[in-house]
C-alpha positions in Angstrom: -25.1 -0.8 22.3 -24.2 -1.7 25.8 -25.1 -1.9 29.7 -21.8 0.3 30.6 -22.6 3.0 33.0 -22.1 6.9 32.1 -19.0 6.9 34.9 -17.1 3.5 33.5 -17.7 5.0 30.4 -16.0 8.2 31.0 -13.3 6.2 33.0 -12.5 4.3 30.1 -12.4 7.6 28.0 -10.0 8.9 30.5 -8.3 5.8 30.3 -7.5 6.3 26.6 -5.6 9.1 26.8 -3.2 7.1 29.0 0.2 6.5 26.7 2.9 5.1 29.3 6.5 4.8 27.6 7.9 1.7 29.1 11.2 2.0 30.8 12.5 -1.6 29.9 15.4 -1.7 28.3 15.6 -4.6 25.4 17.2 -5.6 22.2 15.9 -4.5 19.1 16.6 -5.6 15.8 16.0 -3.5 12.2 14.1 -5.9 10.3 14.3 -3.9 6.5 13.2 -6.9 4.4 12.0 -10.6 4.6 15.1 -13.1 4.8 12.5 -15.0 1.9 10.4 -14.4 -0.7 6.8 -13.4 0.5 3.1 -13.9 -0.4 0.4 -12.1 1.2 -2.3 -14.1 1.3 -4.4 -11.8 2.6 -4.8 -8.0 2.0 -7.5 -5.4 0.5 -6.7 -3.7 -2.7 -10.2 -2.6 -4.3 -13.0 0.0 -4.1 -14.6 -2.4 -1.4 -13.6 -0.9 1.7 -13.5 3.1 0.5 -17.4 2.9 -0.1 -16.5 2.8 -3.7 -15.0 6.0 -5.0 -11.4 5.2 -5.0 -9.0 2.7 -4.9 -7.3 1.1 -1.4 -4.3 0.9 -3.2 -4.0 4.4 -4.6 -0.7 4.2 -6.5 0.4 0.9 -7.3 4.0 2.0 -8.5 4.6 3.0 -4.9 2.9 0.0 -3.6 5.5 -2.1 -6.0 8.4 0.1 -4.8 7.1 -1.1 -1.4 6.9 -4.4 -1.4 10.0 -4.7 -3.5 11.4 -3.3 -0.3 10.8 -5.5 2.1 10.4 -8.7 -0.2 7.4 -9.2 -1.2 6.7 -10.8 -3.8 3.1 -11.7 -4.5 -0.3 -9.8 -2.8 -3.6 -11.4 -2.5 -6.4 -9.0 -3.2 -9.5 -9.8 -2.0 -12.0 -7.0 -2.6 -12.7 -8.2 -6.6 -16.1 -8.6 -5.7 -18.1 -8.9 -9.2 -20.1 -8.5 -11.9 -18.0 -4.7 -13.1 -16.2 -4.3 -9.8 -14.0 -8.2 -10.3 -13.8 -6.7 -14.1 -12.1 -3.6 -12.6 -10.2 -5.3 -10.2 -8.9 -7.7 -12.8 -7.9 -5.1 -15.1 -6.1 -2.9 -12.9 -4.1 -5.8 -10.7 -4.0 -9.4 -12.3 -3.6 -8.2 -16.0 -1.6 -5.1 -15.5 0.9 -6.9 -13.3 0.4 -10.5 -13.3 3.2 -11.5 -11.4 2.5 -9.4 -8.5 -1.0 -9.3 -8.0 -4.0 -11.6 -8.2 -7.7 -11.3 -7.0 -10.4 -12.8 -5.2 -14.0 -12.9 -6.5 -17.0 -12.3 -3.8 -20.5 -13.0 -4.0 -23.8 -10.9 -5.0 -25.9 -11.8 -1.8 -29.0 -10.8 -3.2 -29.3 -13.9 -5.0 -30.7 -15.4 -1.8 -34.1 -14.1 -2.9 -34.2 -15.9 -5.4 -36.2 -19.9 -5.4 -33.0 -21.5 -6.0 -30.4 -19.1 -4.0 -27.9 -22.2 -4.0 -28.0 -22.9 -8.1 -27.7 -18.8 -8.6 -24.7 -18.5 -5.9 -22.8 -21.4 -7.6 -23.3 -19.6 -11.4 -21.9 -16.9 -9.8 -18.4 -18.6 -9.1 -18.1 -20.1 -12.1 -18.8 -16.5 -14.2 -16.0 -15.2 -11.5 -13.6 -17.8 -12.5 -13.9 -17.5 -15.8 -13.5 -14.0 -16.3 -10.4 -14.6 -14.0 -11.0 -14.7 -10.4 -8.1 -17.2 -8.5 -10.1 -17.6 -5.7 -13.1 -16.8 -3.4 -13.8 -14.8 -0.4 -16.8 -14.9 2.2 -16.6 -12.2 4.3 -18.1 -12.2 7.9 -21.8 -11.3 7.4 -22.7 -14.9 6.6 -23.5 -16.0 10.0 -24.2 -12.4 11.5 -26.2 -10.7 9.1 -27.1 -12.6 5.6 -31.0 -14.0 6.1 -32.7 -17.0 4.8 -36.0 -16.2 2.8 -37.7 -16.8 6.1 -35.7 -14.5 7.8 -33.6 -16.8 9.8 -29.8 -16.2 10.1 -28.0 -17.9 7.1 -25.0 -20.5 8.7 -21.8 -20.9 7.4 -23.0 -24.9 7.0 -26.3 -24.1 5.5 -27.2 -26.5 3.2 -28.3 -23.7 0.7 -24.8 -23.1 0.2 -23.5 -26.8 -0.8 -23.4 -25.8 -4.1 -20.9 -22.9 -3.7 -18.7 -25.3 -2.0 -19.0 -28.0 -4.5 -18.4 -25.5 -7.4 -15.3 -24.1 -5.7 -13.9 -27.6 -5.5 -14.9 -28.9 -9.3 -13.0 -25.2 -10.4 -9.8 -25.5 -7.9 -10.9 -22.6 -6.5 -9.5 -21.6 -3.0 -11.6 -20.4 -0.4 -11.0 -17.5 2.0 -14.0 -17.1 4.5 -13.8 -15.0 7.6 -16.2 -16.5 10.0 -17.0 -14.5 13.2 -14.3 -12.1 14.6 -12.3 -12.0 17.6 -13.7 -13.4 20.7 -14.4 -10.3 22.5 -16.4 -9.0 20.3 -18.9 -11.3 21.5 -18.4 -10.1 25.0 -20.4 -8.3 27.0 -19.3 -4.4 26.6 -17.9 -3.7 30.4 -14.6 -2.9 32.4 -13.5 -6.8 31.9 -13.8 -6.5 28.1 -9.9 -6.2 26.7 -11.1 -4.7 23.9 -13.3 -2.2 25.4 -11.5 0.9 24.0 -11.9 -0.4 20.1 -15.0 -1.6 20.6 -16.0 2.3 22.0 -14.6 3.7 18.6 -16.6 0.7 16.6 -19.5 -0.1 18.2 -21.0 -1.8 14.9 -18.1 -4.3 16.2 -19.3 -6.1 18.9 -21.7 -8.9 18.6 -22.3 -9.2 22.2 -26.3 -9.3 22.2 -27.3 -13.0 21.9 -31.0 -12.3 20.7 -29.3 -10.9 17.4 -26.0 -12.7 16.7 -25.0 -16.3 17.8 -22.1 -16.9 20.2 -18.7 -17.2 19.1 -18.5 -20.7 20.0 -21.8 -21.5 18.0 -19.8 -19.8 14.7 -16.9 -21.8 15.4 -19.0 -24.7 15.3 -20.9 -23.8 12.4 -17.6 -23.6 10.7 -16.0 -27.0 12.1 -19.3 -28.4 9.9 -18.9 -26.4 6.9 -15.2 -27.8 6.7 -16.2 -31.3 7.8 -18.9 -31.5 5.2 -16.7 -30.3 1.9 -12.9 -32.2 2.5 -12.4 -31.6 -1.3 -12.8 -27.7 -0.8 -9.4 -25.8 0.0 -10.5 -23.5 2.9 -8.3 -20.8 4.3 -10.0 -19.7 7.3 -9.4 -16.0 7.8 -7.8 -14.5 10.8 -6.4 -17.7 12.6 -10.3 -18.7 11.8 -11.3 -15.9 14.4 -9.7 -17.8 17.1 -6.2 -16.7 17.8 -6.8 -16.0 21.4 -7.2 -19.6 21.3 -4.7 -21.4 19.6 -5.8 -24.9 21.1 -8.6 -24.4 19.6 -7.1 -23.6 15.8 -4.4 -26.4 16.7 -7.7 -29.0 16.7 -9.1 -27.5 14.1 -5.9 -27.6 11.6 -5.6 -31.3 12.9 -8.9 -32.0 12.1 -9.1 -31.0 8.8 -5.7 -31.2 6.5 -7.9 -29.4 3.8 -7.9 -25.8 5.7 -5.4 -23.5 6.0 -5.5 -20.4 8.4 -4.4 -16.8 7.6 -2.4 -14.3 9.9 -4.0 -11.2 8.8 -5.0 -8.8 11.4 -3.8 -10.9 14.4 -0.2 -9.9 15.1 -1.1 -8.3 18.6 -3.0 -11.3 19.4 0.0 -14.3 18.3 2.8 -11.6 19.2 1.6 -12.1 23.0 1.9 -15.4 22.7 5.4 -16.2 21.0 6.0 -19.6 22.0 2.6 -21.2 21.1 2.5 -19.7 18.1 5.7 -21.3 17.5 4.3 -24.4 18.1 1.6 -24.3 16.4 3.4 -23.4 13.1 6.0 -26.5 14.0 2.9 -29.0 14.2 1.4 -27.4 11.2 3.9 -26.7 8.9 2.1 -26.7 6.0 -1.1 -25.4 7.0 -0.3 -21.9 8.1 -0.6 -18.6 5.4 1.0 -15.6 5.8 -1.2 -12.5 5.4 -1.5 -8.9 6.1 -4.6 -7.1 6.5 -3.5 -3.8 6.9 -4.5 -1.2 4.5 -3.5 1.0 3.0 -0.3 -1.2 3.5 3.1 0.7 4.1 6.3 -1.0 3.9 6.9 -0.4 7.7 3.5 -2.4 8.3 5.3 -5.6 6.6 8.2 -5.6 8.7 6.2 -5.3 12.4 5.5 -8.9 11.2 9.1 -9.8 9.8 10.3 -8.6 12.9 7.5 -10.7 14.8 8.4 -14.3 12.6 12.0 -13.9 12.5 13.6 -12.5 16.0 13.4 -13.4 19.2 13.4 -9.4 20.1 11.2 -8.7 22.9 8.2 -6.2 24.0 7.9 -4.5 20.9 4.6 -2.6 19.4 2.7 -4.2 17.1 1.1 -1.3 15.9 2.7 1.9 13.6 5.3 4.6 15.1 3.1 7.4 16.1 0.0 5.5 16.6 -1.6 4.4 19.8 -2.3 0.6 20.2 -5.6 -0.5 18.2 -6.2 -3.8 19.3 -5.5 -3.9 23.1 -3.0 -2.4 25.4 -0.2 -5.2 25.5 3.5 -5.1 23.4 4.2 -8.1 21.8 8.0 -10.7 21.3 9.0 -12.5 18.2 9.1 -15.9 18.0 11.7 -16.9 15.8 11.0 -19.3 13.5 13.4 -21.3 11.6 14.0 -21.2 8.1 12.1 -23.8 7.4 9.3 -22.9 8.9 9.5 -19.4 7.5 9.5 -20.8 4.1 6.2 -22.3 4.3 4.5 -19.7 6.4 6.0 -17.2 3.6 5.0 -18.9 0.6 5.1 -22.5 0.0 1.6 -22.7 1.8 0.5 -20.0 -0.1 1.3 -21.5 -3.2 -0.3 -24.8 -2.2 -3.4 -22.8 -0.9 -3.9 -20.8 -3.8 -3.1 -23.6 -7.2 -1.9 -23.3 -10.0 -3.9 -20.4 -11.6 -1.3 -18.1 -9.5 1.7 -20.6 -9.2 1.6 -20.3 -12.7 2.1 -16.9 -12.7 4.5 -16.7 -10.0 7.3 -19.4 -12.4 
């Protein structure tokens, strides 16, 4: 997996059993529910991510009670995947409770070894959306895993996948694709890597080995083409499009392309260290910016780490749950404060414009 010697490997196993309790005194405000309606644009609900034998979202009365809580109003789930799984999905979320819920399709893979992988793809999002998918997700293994038929790496920008796009757009169908993950994961695995400790517990994480997975940069790229080449396709690009250590770099991208939108899921350690840009970058894309989770199973209290985040100006908080240790690096995070308006389209109005009418519709 790495170069990391057996002593700075046991240093940084030491290391984790360090839990200092910080001694500064600061305000704190009780952030119970969202001062707006919210959308969650981004969270995992399915079979997906359990290997298949049971549901992420194991009651959904409670999850109902839960978000009613904190004002929620509307989840996103994206593990519908298809064929029986988007019919299950379907069933148990969009139909049951179509006002709350509403699902993502993904796509069979396999279809790439087929002699026209692009035509077979495409069919695919149109059975999705007819049986009732709202949207589309492409998860992170195109551009680190999936292959060509010659065994080359398959690109976000590939032209194979042209008709996927197109299809989206003729349907209205948003896009969620997660392209690479955060930057150092791409790192070498050493003492300078900030994520050293996560990376230990997930070494299937880290994509640091360039003779088997492009550079971050090179992903980034591939995606800056994808979006360049299909301006009638509504992307969201998952994660702060994998580049919140960056926000420059998501500022030029959102700039760049009015058609993309860009998730929050997963990133609150990463934005929460960074209040003020943030802040800016929401202000100078106010439309463009998608509230999302990506914590599961999802608990009332993980909503409100990120209310608390958007709508104080409390400071050196942890992003992660009471009784936990820090997951994603070893910093507390401050709120940024947003201002109503801003809230209101990070919340929902870009949501709504992200997603169409298939759930606007629902939503009244």
């Amino acid at each position: 997996m790495s170069d990391l010697p057996s002593h700075e490997l046991a240093f940084a196993e030491q290391l984790s059993h360090w839990d200092p309790q910080p001694k500064l005194v600061a305000s704190s405000t009780d952030v119970r529910s969202a001062s707006q309606p919210v959308l969650d644009c981004h969270n995992h609900l399915g079979r997906w991510l359990t290997g298949g034998d049971s549901w992420m979202c194991a009651s959904i009365p409670h999850f109902l009670e839960a978000m009613r809580a904190v004002g929620v109003r509307h989840v996103v789930n994206l593990d519908g995947l298809i064929g029986r799984d988007l019919e299950d999905n379907l069933r148990r979320y969009d139909r049951a409770h179509p006002r709350s819920f509403s699902t993502f399709m993904q796509l069979d893979w396999s279809a790439l070894k087929s002699r026209n992988p692009g035509a077979a793809l495409a069919d695919q999002v149109r059975q999705g959306a007819q049986l009732g998918a709202v949207g589309l997700k492409i998860w992170k293994h195109l551009g680190l895993e999936l292959r060509r038929r010659d065994g080359s790496l398959l690109m976000p920008d590939d032209e194979i996948l042209a008709p996927v796009w197109e299809t989206a757009a003729e349907l209205e169908l948003p896009v969620c694709i997660h392209v690479a993950d955060p930057m150092a994961f791409f790192d070498p695995m050493d003492l300078a890597n900030e994520r050293l400790e996560e990376l230990s517990i997930h070494p299937d994480w880290w994509f640091g080995d360039r003779r088997r997975h492009p550079s971050h940069q090179e992903l980034i790229d591939r995606l800056d083409a994808l979006l360049t080449a299909n301006p009638s396709t509504r992307f969201m690009a998952a994660h702060l499009a994998s580049c919140a250590e960056d926000l420059d770099e998501v500022d030029r991208l959102l700039t760049q392309h009015p058609h993309l939108f860009v998730d929050t899921g997963a990133r609150l350690a990463e934005i929460g260290r960074q209040p003020r840009r943030f802040a800016q970058l929401v202000a100078a894309h106010p439309r463009q910016v998608v509230f999302g989770l990506d914590h599961y199973p999802t608990t009332a209290d993980d909503y409100r780490r990120y209310f608390r985040f958007f709508e104080t100006l409390d400071e050196h908080f942890p992003y992660w749950a009471a009784g936990e240790r820090p997951t994603q690096g070893r910093w507390r995070i401050s709120g940024c404060g947003l201002t109503d308006p801003l809230l209101m389209g990070i919340y929902s109005n870009n949501a709504r414009t992200f997603l169409g009418s298939r759930v606007v519709e629902r939503l009244g």
